[in-house]
Backbone as CSV, one residue per row, in Angstrom:
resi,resn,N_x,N_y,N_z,CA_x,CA_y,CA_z,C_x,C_y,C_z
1,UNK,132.740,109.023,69.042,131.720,108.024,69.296,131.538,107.811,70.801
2,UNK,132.293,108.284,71.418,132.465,107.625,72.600,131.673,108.561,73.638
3,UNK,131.990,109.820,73.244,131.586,111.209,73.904,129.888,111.107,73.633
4,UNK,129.658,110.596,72.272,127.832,110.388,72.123,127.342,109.636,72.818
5,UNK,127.925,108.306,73.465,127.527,107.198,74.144,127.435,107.901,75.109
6,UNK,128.172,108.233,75.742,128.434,109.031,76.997,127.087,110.316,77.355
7,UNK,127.051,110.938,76.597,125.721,112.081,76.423,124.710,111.264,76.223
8,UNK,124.584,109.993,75.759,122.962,108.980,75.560,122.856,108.446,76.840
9,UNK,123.645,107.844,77.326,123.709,107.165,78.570,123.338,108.285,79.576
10,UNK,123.966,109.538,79.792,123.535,110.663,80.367,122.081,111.058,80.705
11,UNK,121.790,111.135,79.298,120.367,111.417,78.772,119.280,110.416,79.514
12,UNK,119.996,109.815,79.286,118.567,108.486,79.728,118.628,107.997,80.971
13,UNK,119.679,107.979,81.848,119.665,108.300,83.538,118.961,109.265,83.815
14,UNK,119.437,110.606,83.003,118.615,111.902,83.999,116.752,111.473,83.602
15,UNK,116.339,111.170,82.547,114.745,111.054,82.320,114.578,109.683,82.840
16,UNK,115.192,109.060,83.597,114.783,107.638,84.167,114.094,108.477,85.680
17,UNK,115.707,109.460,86.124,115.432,109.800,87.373,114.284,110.482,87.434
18,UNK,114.192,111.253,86.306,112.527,112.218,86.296,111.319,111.718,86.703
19,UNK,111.601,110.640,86.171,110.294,109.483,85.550,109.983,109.008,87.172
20,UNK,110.801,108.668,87.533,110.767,107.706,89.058,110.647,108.935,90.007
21,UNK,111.257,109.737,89.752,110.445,111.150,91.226,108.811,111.115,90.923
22,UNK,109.079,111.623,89.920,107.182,111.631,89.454,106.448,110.721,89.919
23,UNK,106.613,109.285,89.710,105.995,108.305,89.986,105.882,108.202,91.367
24,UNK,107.059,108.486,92.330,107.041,108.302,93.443,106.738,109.792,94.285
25,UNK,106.283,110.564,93.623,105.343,111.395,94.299,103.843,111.676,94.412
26,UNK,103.290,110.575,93.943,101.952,110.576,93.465,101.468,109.788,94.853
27,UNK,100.792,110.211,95.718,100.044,109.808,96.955,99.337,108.655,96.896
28,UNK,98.869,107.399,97.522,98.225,106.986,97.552,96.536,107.012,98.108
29,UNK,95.529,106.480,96.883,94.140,106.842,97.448,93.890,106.671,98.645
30,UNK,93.122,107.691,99.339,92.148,106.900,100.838,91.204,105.760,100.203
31,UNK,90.960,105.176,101.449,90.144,103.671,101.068,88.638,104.550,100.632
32,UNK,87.771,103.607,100.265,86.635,104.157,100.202,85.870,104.374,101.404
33,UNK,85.367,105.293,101.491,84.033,105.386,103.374,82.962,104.416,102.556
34,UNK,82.526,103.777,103.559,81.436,103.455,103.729,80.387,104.015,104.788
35,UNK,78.914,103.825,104.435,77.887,104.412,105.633,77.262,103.615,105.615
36,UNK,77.115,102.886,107.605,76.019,102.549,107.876,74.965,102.812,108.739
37,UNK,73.728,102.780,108.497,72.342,103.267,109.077,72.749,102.579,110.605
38,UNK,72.619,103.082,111.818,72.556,102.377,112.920,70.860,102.536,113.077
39,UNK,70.635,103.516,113.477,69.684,104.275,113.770,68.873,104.901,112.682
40,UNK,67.494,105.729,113.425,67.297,106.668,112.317,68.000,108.150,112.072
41,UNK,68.493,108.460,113.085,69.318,109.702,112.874,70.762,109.584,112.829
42,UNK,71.208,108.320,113.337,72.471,107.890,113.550,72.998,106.809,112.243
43,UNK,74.719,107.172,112.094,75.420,106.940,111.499,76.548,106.388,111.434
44,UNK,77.292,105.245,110.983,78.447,104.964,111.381,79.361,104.916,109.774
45,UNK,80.825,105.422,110.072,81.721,105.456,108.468,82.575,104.323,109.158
C-alpha cells in the first residue's frame, strides 16, 4: 500500500510539474496598436 501511495504521489508531482512549465511558457500578448490620422499622409501607432 505504501509503495502505491508513493507511485500516486509521484505521478501527480511529475503532471503538476508538466502542467506549470506549459503554463509558464506561453508568452504574453503585445498590447493592441492603435492608428492615428495626424495628417493626410501621416501616421502615428
Amino acid at each position: 500500500m505504501f509503495r502505491r501511495l508513493i507511485t500516486y504521489l509521484g505521478a501527480a508531482i511529475l503532471l503538476f510539474l508538466i502542467a506549470w512549465m506549459g503554463y509558464t511558457q506561453n508568452p504574453a500578448q503585445p498590447p493592441k496598436l492603435t492608428l492615428n490620422k495626424v495628417a493626410e499622409d501621416l501616421y502615428e501607432i
